[in-house]
N, CA, C and O atoms as a GROMACS GRO file, in nm:
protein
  460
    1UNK      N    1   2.749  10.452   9.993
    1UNK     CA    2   2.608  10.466   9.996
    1UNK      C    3   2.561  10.587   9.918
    1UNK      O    4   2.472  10.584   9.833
    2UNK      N    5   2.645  10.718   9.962
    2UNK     CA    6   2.578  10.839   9.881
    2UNK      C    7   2.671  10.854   9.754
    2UNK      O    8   2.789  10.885   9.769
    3UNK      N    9   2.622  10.832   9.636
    3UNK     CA   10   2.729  10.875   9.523
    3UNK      C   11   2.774  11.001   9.510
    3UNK      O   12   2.871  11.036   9.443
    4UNK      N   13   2.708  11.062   9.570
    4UNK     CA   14   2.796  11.256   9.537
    4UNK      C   15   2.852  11.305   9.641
    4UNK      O   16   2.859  11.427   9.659
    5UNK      N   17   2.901  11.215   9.726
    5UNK     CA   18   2.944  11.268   9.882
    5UNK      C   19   3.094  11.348   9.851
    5UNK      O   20   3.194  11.304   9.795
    6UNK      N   21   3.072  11.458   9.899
    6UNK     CA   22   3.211  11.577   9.870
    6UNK      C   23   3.318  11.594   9.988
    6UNK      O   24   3.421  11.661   9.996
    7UNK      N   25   3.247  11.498  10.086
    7UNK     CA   26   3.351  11.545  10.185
    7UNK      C   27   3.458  11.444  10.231
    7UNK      O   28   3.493  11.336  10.183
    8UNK      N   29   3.487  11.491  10.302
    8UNK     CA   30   3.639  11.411  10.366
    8UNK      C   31   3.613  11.292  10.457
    8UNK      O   32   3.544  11.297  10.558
    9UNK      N   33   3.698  11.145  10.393
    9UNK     CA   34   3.606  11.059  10.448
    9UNK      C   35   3.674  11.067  10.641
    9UNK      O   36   3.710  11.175  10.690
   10UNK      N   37   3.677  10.962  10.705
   10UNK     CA   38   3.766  10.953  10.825
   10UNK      C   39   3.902  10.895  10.781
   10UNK      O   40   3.999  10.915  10.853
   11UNK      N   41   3.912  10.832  10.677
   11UNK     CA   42   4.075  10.788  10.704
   11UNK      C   43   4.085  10.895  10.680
   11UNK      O   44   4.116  10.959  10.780
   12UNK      N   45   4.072  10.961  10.582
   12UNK     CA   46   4.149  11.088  10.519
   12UNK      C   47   4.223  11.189  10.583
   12UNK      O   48   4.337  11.230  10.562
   13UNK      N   49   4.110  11.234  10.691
   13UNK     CA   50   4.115  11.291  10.833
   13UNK      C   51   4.188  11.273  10.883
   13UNK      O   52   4.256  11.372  10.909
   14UNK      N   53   4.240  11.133  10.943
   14UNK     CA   54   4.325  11.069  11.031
   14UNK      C   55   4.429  11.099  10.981
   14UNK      O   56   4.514  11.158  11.046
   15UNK      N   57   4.445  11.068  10.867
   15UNK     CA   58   4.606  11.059  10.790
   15UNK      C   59   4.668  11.192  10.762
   15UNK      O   60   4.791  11.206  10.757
   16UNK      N   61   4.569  11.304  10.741
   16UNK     CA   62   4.602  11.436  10.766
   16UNK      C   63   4.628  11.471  10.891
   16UNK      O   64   4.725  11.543  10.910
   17UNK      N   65   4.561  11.435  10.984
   17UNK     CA   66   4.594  11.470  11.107
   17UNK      C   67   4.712  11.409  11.195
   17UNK      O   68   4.757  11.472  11.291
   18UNK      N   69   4.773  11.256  11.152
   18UNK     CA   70   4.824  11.196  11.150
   18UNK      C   71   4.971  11.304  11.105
   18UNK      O   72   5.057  11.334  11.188
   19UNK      N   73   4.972  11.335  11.008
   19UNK     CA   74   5.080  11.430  10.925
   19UNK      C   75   5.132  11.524  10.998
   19UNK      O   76   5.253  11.537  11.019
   20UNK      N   77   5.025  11.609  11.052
   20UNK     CA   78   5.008  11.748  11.092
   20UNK      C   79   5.089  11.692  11.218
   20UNK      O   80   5.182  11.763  11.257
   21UNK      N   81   5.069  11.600  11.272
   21UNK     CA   82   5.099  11.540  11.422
   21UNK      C   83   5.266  11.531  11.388
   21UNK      O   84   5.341  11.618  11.432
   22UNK      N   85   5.312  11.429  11.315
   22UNK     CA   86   5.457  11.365  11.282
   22UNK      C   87   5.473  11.548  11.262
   22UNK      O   88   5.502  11.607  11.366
   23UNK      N   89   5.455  11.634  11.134
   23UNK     CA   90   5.562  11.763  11.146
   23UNK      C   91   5.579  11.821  11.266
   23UNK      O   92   5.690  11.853  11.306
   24UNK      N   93   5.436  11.846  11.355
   24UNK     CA   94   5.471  11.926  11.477
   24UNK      C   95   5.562  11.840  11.570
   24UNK      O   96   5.628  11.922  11.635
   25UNK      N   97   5.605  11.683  11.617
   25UNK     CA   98   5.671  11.697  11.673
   25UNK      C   99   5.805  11.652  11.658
   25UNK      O  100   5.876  11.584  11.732
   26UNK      N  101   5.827  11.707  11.541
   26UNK     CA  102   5.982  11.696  11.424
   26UNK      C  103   6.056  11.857  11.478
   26UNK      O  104   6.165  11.889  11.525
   27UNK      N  105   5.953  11.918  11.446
   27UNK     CA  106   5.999  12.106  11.431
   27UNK      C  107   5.989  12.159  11.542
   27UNK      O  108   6.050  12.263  11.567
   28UNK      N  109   5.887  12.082  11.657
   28UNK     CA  110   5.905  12.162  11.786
   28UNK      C  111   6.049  12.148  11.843
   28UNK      O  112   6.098  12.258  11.870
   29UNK      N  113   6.124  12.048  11.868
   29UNK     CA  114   6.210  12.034  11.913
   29UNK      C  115   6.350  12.124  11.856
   29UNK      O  116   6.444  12.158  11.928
   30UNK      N  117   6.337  12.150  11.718
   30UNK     CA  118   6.411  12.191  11.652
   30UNK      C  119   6.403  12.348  11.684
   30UNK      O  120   6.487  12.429  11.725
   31UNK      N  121   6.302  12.356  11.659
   31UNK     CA  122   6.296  12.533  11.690
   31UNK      C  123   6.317  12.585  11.850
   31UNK      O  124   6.326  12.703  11.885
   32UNK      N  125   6.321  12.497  11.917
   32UNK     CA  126   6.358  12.516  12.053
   32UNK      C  127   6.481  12.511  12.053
   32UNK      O  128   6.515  12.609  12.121
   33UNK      N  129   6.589  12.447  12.013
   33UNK     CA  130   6.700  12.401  12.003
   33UNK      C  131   6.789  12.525  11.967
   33UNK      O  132   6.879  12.571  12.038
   34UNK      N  133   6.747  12.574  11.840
   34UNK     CA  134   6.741  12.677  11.765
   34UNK      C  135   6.739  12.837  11.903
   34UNK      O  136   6.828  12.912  11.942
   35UNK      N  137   6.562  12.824  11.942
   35UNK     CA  138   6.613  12.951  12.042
   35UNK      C  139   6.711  12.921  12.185
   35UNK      O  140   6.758  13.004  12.263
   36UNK      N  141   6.719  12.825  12.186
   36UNK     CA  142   6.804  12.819  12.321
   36UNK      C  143   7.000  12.834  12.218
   36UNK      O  144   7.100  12.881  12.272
   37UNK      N  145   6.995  12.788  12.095
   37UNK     CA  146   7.152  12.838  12.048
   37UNK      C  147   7.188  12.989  12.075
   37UNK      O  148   7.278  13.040  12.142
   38UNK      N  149   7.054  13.060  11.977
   38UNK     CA  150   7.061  13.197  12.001
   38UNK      C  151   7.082  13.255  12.113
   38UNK      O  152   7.152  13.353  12.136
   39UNK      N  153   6.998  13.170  12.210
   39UNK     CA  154   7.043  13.247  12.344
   39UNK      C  155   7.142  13.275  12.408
   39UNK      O  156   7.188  13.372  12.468
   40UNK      N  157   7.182  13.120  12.373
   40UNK     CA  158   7.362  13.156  12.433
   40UNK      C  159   7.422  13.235  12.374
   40UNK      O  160   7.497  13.312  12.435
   41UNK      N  161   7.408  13.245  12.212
   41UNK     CA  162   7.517  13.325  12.125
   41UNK      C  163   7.498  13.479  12.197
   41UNK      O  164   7.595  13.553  12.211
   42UNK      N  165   7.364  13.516  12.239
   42UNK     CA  166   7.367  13.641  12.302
   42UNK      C  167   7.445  13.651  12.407
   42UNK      O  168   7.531  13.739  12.415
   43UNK      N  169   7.426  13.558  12.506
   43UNK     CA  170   7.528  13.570  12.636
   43UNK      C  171   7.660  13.628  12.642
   43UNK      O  172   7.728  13.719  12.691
   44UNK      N  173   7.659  13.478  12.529
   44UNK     CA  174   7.818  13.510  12.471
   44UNK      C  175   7.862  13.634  12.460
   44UNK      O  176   7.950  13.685  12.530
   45UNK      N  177   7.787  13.697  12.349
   45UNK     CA  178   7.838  13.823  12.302
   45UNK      C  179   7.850  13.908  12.433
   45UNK      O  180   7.953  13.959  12.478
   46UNK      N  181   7.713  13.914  12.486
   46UNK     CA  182   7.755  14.026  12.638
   46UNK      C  183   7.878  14.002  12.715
   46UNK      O  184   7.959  14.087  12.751
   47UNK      N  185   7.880  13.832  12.744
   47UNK     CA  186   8.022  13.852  12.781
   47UNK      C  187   8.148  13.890  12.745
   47UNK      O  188   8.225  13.922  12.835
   48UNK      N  189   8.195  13.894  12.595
   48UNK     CA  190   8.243  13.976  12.553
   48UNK      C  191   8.301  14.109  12.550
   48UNK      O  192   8.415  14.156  12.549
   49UNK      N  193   8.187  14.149  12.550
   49UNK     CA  194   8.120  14.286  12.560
   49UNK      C  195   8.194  14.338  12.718
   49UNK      O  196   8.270  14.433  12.737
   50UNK      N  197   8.146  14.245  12.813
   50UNK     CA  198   8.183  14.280  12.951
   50UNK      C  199   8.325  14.304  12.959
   50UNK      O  200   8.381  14.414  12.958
   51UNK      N  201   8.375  14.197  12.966
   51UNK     CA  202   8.515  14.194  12.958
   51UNK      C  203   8.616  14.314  12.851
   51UNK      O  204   8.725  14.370  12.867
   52UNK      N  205   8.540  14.314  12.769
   52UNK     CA  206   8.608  14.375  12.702
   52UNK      C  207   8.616  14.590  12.815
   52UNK      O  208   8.703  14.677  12.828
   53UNK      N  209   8.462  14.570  12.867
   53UNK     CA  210   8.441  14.678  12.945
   53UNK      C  211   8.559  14.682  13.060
   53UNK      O  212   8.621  14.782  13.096
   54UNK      N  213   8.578  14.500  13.124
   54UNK     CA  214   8.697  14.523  13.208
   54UNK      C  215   8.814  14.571  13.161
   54UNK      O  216   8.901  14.632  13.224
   55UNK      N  217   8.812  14.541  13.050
   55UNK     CA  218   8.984  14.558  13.041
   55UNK      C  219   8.998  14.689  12.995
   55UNK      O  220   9.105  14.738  13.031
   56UNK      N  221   8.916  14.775  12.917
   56UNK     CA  222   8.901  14.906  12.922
   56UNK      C  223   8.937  14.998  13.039
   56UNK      O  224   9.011  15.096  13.031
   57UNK      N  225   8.848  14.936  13.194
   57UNK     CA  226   8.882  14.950  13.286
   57UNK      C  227   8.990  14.997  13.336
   57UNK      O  228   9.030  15.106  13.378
   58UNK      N  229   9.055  14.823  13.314
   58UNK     CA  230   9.211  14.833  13.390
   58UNK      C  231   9.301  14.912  13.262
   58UNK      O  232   9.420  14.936  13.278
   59UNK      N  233   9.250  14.940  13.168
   59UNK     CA  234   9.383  15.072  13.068
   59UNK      C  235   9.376  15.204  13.103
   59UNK      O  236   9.470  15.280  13.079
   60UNK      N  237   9.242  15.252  13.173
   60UNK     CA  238   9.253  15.390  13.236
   60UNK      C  239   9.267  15.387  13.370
   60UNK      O  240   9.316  15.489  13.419
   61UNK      N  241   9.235  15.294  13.448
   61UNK     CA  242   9.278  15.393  13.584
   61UNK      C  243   9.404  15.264  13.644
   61UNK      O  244   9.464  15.299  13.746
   62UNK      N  245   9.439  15.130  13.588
   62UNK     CA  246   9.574  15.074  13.607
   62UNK      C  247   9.516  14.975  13.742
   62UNK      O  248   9.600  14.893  13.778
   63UNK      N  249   9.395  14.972  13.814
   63UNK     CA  250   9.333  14.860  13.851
   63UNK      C  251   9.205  14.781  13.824
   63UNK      O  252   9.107  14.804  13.753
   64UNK      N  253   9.253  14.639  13.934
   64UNK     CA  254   9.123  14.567  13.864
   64UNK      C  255   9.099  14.495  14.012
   64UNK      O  256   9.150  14.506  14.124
   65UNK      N  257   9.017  14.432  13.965
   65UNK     CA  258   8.928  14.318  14.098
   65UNK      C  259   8.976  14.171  14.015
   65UNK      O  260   8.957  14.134  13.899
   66UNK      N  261   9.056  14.096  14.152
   66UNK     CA  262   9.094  13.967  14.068
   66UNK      C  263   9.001  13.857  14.039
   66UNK      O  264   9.028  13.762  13.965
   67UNK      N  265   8.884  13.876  14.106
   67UNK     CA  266   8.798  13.790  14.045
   67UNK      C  267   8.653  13.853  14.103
   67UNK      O  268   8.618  13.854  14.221
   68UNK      N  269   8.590  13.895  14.009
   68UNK     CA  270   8.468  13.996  13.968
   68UNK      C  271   8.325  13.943  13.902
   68UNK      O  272   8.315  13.908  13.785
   69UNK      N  273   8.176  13.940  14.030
   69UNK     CA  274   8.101  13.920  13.949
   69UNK      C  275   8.009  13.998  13.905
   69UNK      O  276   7.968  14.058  14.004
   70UNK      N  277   7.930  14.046  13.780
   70UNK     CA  278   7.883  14.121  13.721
   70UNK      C  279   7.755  14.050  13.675
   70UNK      O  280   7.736  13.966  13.587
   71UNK      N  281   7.675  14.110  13.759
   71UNK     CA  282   7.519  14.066  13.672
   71UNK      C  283   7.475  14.129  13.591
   71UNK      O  284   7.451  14.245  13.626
   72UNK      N  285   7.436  14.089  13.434
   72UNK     CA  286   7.378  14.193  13.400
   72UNK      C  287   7.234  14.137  13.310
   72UNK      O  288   7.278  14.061  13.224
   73UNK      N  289   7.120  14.143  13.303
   73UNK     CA  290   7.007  14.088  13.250
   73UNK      C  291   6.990  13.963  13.344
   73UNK      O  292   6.970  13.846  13.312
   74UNK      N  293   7.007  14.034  13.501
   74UNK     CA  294   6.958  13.845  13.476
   74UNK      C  295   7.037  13.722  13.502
   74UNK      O  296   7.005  13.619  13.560
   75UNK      N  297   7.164  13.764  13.435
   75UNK     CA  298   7.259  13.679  13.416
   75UNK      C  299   7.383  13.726  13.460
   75UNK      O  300   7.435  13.830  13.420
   76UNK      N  301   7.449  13.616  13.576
   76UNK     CA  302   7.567  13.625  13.620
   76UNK      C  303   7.669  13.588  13.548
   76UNK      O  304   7.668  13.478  13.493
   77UNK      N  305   7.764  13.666  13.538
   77UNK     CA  306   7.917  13.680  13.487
   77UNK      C  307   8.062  13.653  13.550
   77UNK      O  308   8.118  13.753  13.597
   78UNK      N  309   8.119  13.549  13.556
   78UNK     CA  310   8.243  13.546  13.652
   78UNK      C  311   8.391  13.637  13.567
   78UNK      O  312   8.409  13.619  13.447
   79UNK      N  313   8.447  13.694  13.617
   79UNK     CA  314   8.512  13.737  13.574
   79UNK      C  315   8.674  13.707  13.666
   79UNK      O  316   8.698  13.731  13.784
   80UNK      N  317   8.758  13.652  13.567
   80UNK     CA  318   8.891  13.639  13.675
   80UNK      C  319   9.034  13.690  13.584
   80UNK      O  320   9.054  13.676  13.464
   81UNK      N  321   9.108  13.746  13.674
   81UNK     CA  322   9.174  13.827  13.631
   81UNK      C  323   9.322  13.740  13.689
   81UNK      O  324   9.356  13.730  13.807
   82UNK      N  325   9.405  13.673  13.550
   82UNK     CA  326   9.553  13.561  13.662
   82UNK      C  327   9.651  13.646  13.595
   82UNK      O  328   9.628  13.677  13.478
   83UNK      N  329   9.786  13.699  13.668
   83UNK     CA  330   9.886  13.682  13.626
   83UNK      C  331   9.966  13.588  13.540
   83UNK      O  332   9.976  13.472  13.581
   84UNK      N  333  10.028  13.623  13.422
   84UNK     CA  334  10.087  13.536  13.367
   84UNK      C  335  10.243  13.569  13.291
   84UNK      O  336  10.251  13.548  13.170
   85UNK      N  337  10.328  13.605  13.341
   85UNK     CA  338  10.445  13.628  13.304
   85UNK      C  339  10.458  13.791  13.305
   85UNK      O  340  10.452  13.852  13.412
   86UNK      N  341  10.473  13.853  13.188
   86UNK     CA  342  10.427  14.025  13.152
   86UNK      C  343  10.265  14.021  13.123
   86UNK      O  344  10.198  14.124  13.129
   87UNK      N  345  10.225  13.932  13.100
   87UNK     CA  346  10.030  13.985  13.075
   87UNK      C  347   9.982  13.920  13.189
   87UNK      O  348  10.040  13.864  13.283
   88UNK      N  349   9.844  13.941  13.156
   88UNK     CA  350   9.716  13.919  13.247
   88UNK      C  351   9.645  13.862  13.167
   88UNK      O  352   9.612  13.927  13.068
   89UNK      N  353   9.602  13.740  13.178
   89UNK     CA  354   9.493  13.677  13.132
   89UNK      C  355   9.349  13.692  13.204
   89UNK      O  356   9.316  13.655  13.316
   90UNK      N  357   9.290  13.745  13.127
   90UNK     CA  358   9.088  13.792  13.164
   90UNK      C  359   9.051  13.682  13.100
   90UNK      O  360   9.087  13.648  12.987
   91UNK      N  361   8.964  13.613  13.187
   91UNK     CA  362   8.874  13.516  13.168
   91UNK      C  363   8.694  13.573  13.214
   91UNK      O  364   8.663  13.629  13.318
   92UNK      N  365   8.620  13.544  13.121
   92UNK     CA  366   8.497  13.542  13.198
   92UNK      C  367   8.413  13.391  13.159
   92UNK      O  368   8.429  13.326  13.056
   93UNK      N  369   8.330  13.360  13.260
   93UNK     CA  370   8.243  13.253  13.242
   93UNK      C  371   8.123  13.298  13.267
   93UNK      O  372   8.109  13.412  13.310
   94UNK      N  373   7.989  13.195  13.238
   94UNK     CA  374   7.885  13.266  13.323
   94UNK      C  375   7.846  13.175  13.427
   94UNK      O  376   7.784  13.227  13.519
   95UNK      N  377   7.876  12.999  13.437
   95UNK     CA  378   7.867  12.984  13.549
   95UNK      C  379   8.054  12.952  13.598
   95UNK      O  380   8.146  12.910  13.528
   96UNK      N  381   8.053  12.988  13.729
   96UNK     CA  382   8.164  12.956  13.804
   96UNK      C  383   8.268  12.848  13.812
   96UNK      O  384   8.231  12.756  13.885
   97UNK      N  385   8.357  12.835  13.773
   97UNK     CA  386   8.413  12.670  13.745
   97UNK      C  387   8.381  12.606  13.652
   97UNK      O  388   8.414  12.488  13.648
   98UNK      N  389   8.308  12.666  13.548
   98UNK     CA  390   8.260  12.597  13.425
   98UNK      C  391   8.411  12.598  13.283
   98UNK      O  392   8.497  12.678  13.247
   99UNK      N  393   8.367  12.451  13.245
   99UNK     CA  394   8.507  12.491  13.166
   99UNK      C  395   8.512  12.580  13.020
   99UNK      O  396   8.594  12.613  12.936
  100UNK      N  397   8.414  12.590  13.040
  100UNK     CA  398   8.374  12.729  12.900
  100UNK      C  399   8.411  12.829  12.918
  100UNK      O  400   8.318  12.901  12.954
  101UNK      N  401   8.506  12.882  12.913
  101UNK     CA  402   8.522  13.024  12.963
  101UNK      C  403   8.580  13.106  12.822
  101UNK      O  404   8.596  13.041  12.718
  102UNK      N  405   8.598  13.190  12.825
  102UNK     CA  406   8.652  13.304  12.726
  102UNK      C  407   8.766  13.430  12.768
  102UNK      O  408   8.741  13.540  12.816
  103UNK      N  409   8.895  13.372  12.735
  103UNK     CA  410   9.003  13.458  12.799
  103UNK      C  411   9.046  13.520  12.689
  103UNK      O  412   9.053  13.474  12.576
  104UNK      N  413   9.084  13.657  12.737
  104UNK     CA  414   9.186  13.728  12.635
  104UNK      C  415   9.291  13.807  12.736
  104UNK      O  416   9.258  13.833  12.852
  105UNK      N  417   9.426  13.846  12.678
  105UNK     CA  418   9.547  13.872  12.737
  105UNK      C  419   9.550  13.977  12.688
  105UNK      O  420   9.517  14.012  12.575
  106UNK      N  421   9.608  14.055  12.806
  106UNK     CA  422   9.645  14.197  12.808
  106UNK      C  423   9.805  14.249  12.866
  106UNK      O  424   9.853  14.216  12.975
  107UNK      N  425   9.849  14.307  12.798
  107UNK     CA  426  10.010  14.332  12.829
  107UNK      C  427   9.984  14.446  12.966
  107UNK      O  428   9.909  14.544  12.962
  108UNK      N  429  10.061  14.406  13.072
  108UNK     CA  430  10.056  14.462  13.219
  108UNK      C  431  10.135  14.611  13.184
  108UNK      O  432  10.251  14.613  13.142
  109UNK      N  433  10.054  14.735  13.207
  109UNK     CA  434  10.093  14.872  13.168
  109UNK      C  435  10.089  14.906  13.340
  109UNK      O  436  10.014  14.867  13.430
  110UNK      N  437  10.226  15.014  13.335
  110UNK     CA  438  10.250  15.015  13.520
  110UNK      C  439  10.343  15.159  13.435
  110UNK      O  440  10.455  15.159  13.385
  111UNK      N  441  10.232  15.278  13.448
  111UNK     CA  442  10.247  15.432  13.490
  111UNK      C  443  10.199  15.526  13.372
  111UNK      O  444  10.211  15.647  13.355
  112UNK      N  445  10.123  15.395  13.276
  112UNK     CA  446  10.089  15.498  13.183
  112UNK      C  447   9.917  15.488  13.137
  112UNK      O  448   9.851  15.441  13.043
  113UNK      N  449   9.879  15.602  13.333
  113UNK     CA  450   9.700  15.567  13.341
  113UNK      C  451   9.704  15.736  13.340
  113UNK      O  452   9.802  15.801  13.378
  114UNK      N  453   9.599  15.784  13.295
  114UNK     CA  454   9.581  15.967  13.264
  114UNK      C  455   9.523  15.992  13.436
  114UNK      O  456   9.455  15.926  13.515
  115UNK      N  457   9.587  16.117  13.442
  115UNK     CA  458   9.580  16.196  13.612
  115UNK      C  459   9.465  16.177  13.624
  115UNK      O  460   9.406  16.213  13.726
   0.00000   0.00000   0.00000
């Protein structure tokens, strides 16, 4: 009807909005995905971190707690400490019985902790 009309008709609208709709719910999911990886990778690392604090532990004063929990942010830490021949295997998880865990072995030292 109007020959000089400048604006945006309704499909146009739609189909932009239409667009805008399909990216947001492509990328929401993704970027969530995304902060919940990171999150764990942080965990992770603290647990790490922890354990690595246990076993520091047991090299200066020559004891430990055989199975130890440590909260720290928030977040609970299992920590278990098994005999295994001459070492000790340190495990930590963050939930209990979970099969994710993260062990590292330590050679059993018996008289050489500083007075």
């Amino acid at each position: 009807m109007f020959k000089r009309n400048k604006g945006f008709t309704t499909i146009e609208t739609v189909s932009a909005l239409g667009i805008w709709t399909m990216i947001t719910v492509l990328f929401i999911p993704m970027f969530h995905q995304f902060a919940l990886k990171n999150e764990m990778a942080r965990k992770e690392e603290e647990a790490y971190r922890l354990l690595d604090e246990q076993i520091s532990r047991y090299t200066l004063t020559g004891s430990f707690q055989p199975q130890d929990t440590v909260v720290y942010q928030g977040t609970a830490y299992y920590i278990e400490w098994k005999e295994k021949g001459d070492d000790y295997k340190v495990c930590i998880s963050i939930k209990p019985g979970k099969e994710q865990k993260h062990c590292l072995s330590i050679l059993q030292t018996k008289g050489l902790y500083p007075s």
